[in-house]
N, C-alpha and C positions, 0 to 999 in steps of 0.2 A: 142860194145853193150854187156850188162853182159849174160850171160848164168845162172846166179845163179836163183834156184825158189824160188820166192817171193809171200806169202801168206798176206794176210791180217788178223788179229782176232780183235773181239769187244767184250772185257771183257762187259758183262752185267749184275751185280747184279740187283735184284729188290727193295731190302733196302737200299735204300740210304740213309745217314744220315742226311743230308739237306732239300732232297725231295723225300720222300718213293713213290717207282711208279712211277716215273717221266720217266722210259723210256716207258711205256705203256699208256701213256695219250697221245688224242690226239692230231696229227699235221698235218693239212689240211686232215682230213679221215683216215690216216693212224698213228699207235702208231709211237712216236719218234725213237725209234729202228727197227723199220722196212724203215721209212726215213733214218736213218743212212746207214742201210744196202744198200738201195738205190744208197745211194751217192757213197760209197766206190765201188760197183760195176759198176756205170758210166764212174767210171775214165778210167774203163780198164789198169789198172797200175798193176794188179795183179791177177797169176795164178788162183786162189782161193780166197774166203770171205769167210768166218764165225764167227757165232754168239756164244760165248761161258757162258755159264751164267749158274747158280745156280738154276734156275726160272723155272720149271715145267709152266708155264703161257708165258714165254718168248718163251721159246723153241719149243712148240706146234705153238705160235702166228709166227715162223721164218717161221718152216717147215710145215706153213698152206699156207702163203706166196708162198714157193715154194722155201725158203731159206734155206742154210746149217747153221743147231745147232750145238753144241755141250752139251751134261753136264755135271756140273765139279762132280766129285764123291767125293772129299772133301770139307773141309770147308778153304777158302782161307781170307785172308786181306787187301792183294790189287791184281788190273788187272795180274801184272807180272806171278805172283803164278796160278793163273787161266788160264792163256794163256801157261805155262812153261804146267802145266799137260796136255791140249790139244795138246800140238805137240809134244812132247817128244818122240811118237815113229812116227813120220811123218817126210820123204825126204823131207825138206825143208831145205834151206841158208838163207834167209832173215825171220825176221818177222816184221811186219809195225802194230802196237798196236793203234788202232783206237776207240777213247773213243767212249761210246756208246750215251753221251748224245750230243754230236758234230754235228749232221743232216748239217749240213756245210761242210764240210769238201771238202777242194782245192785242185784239180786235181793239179795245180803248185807245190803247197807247197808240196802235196805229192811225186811229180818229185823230187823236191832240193831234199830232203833225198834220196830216190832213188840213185839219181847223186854221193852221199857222197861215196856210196860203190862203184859205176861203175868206180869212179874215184882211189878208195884205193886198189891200186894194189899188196899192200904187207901186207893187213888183220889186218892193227894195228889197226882200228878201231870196235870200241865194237859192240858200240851204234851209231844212229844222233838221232838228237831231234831238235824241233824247238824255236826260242827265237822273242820276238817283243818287240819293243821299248816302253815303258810308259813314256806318258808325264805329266798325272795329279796328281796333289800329290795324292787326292781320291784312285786313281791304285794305285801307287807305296805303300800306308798305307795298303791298304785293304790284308788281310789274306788272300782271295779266291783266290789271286794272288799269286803262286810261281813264286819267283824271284828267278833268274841264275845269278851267276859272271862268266866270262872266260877267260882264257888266253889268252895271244898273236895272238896265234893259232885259237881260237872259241874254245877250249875243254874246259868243262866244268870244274869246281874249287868248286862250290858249289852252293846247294840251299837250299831259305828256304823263309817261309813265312811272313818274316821280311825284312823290306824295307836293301837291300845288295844291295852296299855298304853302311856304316855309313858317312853320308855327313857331317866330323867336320869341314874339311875345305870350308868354303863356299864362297871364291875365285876361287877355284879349280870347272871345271864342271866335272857334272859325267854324265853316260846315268844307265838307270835301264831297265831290260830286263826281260818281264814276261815269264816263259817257258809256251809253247804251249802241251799240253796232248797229243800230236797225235809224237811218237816216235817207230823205228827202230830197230832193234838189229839182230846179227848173232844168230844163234841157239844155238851155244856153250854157249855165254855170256851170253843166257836167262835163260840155264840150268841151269850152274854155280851158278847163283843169286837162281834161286831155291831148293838150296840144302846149301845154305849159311844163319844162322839165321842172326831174325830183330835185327840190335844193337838199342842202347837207342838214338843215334839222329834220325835215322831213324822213331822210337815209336815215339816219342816226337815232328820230325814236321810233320807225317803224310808224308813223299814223298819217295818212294819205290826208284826212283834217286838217295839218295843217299847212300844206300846199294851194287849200283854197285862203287860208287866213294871210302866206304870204303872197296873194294876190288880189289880197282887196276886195274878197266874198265877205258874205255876213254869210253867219249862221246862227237861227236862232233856236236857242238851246229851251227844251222843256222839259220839266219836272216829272216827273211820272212815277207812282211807286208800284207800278205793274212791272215787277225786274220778272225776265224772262232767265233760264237754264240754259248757258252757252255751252258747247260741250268741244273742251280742248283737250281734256284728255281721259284717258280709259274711266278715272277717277267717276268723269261727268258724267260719262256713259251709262253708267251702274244706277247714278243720280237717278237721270232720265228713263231709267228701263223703269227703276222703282214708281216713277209716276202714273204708268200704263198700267200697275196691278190691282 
């Protein structure tokens, strides 16, 4: 059994650029972000939770709850950078990066990753992250889907929000694997990436992933078919109210 402490954080912007406010709308009574927070604290998979966010509105709505905030004192781009400043001076080995608009989120799936480090006894691993199998072309086209290729291994090779691999051969089967937002990392690797600038792939597809790839992280990638409800937009929302009836 590890010994390592393992926190949980929920980067929570409140501008999102798809769906502004989307984590404080409601979801059966309570704002989506305060469900999230919910969920990740059910698991009991982890020492600590908190809510880390920019949102003077978010932060008061955690610790009205009765939940731990944080606020970020800079202006960040993505979750990485926002959760890097929140632990940076906190004793923790693990951190488990729990989107905020995710109110889903699996107690199992959270274990696999967990497993990843209990099991990597000689620390070569960076990152885990989670990957699911797409079967409709709809997924595999759609942009709001990053897709993961991996190696032999499950360590990640690449992502992006273009259907990877290119299918020329259409004799040949392929699978396509959407990565899951809810990802892992040692303290060290989170720093690192913090204190490392955005290159122009990274700008260009929007996935902070692979910033750690162009720096020579491993991430290892696992299979899960515990797909959680992300919710980018009103559409989701509807999704997810329906779940609570």
């Amino acid at each position: 059994m590890s010994t390592d402490k393992v926190i949980a954080m929920i980067p929570a912007r409140y501008q999102a650029s798809r769906f502004p406010g989307k984590l404080m709308q409601d979801l059966a009574g309570q704002p989506v972000i305060i469900r999230t927070y919910e969920a990740a604290k059910s698991t009991k998979l982890f020492d600590e939770v908190y809510v880390v966010t920019d949102s003077k509105l978010i932060y008061d709505e955690v610790q009205n709850y009765g939940g731990k905030a944080i606020m970020s004192h800079e202006e960040h781009d993505c979750g990485s950078d926002r959760i890097a400043e929140a632990v940076q001076d906190m004793e923790v080995d693990i951190v488990i990066n729990v989107q905020g608009d995710e109110p889903f989120i699996n107690e199992k799936a959270l274990g696999q990753l967990l497993q990843v480090f209990n099991e990597d006894k000689d620390k070569g691993v960076d990152l885990a992250s989670l990957k699911v199998k797409l079967t409709s072309e709809e997924d595999i086209l759609n942009p709001n889907h990053v897709k993961v290729i991996t190696d032999l291994n499950d360590f990640a090779l690449y992502f992006s929000r273009s259907p990877i691999p290119f299918h020329r051969a259409k004799d040949i089967d392929v699978d396509y694997y959407k990565h899951v937002g809810i990802y892992a990392f040692r303290k060290k690797a989170l720093m690192d990436f913090y204190n490392l600038p955005m290159s122009p792939l990274e700008a260009s597809e929007k996935i902070e992933c692979i910033r750690y790839l162009e720096n020579g992280k491993t991430i290892k990638m696992v299979e899960t078919q515990e797909v959680s409800i992300g919710i980018d937009t009103p559409e989701d929302l509807e999704k997810a109210r329906q779940r609570f009836l």
